[in-house]
C-alpha positions as CSV (number, residue, x, y, z in Angstrom):
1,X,-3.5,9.0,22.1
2,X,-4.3,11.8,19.5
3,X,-7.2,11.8,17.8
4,X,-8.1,13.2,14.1
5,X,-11.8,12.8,13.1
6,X,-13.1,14.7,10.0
7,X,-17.2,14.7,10.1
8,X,-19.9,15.7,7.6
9,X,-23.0,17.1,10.1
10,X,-25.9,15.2,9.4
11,X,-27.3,12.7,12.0
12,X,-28.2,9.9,10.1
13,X,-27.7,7.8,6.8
14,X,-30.9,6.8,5.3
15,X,-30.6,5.3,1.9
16,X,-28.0,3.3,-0.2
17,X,-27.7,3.0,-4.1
18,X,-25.3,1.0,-6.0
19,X,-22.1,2.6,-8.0
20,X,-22.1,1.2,-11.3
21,X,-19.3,2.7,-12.0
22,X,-16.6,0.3,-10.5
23,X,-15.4,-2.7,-12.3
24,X,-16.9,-5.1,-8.9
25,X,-19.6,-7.0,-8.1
26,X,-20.9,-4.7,-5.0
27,X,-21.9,-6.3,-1.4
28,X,-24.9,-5.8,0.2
29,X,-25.9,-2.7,1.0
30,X,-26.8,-2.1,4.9
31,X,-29.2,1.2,5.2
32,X,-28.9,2.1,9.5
33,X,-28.2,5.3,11.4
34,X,-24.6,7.3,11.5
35,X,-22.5,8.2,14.3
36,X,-24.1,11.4,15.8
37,X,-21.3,14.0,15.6
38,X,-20.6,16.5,18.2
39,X,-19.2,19.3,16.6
40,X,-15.8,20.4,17.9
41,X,-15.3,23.9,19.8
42,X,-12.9,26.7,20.4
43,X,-9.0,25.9,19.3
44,X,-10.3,21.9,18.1
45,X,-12.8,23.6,15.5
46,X,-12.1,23.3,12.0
47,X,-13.5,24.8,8.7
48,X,-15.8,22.5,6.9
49,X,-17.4,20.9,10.0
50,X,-13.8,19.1,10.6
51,X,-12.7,17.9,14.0
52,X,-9.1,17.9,14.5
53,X,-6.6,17.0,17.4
54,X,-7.0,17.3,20.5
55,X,-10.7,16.0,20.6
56,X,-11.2,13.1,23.0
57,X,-12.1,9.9,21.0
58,X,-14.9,8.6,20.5
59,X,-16.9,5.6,22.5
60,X,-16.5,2.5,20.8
61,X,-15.1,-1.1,21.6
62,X,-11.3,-1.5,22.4
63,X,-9.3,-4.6,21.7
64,X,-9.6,-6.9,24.3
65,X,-7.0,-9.3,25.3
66,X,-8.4,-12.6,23.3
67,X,-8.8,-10.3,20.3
68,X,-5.4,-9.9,20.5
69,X,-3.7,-13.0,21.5
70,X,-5.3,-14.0,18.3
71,X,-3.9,-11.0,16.1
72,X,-0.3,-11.9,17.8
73,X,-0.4,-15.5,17.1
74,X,-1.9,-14.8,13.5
75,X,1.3,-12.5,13.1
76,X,3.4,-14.8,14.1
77,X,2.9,-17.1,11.7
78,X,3.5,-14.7,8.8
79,X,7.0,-15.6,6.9
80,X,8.2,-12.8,4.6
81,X,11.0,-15.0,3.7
82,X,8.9,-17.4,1.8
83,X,5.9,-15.5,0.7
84,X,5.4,-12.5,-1.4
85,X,4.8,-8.9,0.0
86,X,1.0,-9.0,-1.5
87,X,0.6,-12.2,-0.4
88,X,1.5,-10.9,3.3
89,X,-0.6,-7.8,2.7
90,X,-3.6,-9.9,2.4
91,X,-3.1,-12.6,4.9
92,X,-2.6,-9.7,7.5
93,X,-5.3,-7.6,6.1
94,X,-7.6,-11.1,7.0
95,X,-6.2,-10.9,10.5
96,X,-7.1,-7.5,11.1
97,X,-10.6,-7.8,10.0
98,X,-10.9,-11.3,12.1
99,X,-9.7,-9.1,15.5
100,X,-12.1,-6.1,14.9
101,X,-15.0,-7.8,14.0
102,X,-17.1,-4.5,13.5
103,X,-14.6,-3.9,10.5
104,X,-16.4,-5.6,7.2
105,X,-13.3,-5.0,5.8
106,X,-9.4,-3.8,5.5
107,X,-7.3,-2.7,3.5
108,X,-3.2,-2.4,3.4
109,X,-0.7,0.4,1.3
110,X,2.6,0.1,1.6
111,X,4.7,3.0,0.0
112,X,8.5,2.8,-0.8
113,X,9.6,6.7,-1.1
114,X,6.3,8.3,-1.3
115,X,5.4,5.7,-4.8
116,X,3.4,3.3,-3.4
117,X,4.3,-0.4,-4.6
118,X,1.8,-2.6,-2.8
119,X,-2.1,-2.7,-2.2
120,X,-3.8,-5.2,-0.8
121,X,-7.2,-6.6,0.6
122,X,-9.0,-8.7,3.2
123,X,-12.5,-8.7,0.5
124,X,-14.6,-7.5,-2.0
125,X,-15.3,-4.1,-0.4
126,X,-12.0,-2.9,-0.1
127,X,-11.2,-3.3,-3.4
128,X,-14.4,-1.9,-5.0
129,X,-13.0,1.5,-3.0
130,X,-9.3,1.3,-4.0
131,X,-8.0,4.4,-4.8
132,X,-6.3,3.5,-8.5
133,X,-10.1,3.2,-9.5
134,X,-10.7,6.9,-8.5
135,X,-9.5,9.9,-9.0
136,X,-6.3,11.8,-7.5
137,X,-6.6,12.4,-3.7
138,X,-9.7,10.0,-3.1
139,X,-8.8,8.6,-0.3
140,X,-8.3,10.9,2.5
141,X,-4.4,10.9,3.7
142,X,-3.9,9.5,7.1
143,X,-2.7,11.7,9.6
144,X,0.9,10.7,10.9
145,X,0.7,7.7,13.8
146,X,-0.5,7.1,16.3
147,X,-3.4,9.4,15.1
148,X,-6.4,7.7,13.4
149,X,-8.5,9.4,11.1
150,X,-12.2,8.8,11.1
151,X,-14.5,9.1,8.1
152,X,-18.2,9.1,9.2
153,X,-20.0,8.6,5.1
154,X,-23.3,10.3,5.9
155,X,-24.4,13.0,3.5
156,X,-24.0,16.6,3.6
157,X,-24.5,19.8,1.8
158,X,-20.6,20.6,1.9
159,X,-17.2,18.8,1.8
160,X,-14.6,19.3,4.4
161,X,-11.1,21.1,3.6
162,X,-8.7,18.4,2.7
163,X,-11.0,16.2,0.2
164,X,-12.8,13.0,0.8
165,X,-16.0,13.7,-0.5
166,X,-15.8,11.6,-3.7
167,X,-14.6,8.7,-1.2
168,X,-17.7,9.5,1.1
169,X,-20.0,9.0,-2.0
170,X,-18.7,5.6,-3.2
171,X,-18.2,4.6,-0.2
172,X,-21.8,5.9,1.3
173,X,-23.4,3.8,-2.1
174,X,-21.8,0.4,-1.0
175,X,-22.9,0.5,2.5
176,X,-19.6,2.2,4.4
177,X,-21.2,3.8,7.4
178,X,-17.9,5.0,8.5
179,X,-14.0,4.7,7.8
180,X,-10.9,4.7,10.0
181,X,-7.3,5.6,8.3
182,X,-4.2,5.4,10.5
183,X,-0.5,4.9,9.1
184,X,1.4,2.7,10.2
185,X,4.9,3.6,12.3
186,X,7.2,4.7,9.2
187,X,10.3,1.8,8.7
188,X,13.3,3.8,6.8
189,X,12.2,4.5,3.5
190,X,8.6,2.6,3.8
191,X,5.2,3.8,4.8
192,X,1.8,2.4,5.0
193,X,-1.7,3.0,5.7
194,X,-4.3,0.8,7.1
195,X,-8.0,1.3,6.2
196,X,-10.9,0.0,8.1
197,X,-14.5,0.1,6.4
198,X,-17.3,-0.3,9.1
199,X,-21.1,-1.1,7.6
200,X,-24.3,-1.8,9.3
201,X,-26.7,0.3,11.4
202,X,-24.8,-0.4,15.0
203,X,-21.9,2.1,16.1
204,X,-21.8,0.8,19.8
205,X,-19.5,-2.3,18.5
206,X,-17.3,0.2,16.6
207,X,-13.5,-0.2,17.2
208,X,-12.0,2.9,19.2
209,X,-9.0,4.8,17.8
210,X,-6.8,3.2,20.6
211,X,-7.7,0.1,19.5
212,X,-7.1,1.0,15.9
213,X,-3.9,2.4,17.0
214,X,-2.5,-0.8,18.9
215,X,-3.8,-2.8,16.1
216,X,-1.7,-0.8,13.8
217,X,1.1,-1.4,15.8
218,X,1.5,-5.1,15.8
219,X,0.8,-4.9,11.8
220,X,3.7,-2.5,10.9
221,X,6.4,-4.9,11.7
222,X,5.5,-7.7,9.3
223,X,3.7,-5.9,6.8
224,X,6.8,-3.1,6.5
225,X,9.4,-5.9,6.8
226,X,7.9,-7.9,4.3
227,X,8.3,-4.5,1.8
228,X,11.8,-4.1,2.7
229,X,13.0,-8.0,2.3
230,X,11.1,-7.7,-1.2
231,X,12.9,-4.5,-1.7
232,X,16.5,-5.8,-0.8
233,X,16.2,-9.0,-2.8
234,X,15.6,-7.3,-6.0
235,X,17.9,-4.7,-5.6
236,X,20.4,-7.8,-4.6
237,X,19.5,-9.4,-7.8
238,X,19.8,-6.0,-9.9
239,X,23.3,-5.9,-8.5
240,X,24.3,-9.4,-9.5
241,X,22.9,-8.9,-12.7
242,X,24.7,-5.7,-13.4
243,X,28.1,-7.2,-12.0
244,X,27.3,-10.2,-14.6
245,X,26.9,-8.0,-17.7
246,X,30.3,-5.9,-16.4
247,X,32.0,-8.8,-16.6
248,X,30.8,-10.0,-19.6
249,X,31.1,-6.3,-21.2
250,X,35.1,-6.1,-19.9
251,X,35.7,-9.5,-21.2
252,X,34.4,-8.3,-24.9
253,X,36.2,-4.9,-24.5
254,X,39.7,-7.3,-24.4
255,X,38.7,-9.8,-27.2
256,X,38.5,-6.8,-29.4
257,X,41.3,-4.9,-28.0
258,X,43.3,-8.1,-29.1
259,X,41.7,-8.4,-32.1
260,X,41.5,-5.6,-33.5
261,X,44.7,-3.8,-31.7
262,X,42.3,-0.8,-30.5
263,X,41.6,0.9,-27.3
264,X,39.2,-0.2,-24.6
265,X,37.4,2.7,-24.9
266,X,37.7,2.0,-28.7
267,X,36.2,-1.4,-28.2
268,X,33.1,0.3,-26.1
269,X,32.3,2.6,-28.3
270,X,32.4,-1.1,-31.4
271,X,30.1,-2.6,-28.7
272,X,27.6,0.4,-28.2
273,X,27.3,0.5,-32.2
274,X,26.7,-3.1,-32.4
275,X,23.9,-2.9,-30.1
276,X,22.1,0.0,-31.6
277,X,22.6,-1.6,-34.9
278,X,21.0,-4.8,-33.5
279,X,18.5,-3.1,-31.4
280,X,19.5,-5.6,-28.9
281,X,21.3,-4.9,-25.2
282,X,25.0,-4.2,-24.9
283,X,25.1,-7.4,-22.3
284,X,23.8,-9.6,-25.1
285,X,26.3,-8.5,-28.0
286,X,28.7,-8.8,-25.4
287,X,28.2,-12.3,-24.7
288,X,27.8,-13.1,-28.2
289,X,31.1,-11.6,-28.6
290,X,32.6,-13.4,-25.8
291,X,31.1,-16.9,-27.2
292,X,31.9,-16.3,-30.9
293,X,35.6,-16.1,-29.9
294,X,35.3,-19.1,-27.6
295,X,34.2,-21.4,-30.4
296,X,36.3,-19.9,-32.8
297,X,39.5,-20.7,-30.2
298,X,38.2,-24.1,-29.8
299,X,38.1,-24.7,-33.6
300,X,41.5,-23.7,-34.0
301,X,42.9,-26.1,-31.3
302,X,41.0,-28.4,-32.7
């Protein structure tokens, strides 16, 4: 499996404040020692202390096979049908954090088209460090799957090409030791990104990439499908909807045509005035149109 880890050189975090700048109560902060980096040579070296592809991973805890009987068996249970996409976001968000137990917390992006629609969160944390609350780029883009990028918070003099810094702050103030970004396996016109925030002062529990990476995996099926049926739905209701008023429109276009003897493009162009007049949708005056007649045909017969 590739590998992307960006690093900031400096061996360990010391101290924690508190960002009073986010609209969230803050969790505890968790002060203990960083990853130590080992900087990447030759062809793998990167400006800005980066390490990039091609860099074995790191040591750290894979998912073992209870781990993920329960993330399978979770999933299983997640209907798309009959909840909706945020509510799926979150429950799976929970599962992920409940299999890698060194992750405090998760978070889950689902994009339709490059404009994300959907963000979700297992907790607090997560949300306190959701990009909308911070400027443009915060979050560090994940590099394409099965690749998992890792974002060690501890402080340094400079910033690695690419951004992140801002992130490594907030994140770095509310007891983040270290993040892992991976994206999940694209489905048509959806996309999604996984975040995992890791606190306290142990890295030997920390999840590995290819853990990440299989976790990731098992996510993107639900959590991309659940997009998609959301997505189809409304575009199925749009399209009844707009069927609905086309009928209702043709149907006004040919009470006028008989009523007043013009054109149907005559009697579009009497409906389209009515509606500015009215400042009201062309659907509505049609319908009111359409019912006006009706009662007025049922008074005559009567």
């Amino acid at each position: 499996m590739e590998v992307f880890r960006e690093r900031v050189p400096v061996p360990c975090l010391r101290s924690h404040d508190v960002d009073d700048r986010t609209r969230h109560d803050e969790p505890g902060d968790v002060p203990g020692p960083a990853r130590p980096v080992r900087p990447a040579r030759g062809r793998d070296a990167a400006p800005g202390g980066c390490a990039v592809s091609g860099e074995q991973p790191p040591a750290g805890a894979g998912l073992d096979d209870a781990a993920l009987a329960r993330l399978v068996a979770g999933l299983s249970t997640v209907s798309i049908a009959t909840r909706p996409t945020g509510e799926v976001l979150r429950h799976v968000a929970g599962l992920v954090v409940a299999a890698l137990p060194a992750a405090a917390d998760a978070s889950l992006s689902v994009a339709h088209r490059g404009t994300v629609r959907f963000v979700e969160f297992a907790g607090r944390l997560a949300s306190v460090l959701d990009e909308r609350q911070h400027p443009r780029g915060f979050l560090p883009s994940a590099p394409p799957p099965p690749r998992v990028l890792s974002v060690d918070t501890a402080p340094g003099d400079t910033a690695p090409e690419g951004g992140g810094a801002e992130f490594r702050s907030v994140a770095r103030r509310h007891g983040v030791r270290r993040a892992l970004i991976a994206a999940l396996p694209p489905a048509g016109d959806f996309t999604g990104t996984l975040v995992l925030y890791l606190t306290g002062a142990d890295a030997a529990g920390d999840p590995g990439e290819a853990a990440v990476a299989e976790v990731v995996r098992h996510v993107a099926v639900p959590v991309l499908d659940a997009a998609a049926y959301e997505e189809a739905v409304r575009r199925a209701e749009q399209l009844t909807e707009a069927m609905r008023s086309r009928a209702g429109i043709e149907q006004a276009k040919g009470i006028l045509v008989a009523v007043h003897g013009c054109s149907p493009d005559e009697a579009f162009v009497r409906l389209s005035r009515m509606s500015q007049q009215s400042n009201r949708k062309l659907r509505e005056v049609a319908e009111d149109v359409v019912a006006g007649y009706v009662r007025g045909a049922m008074t005559d017969a009567g």
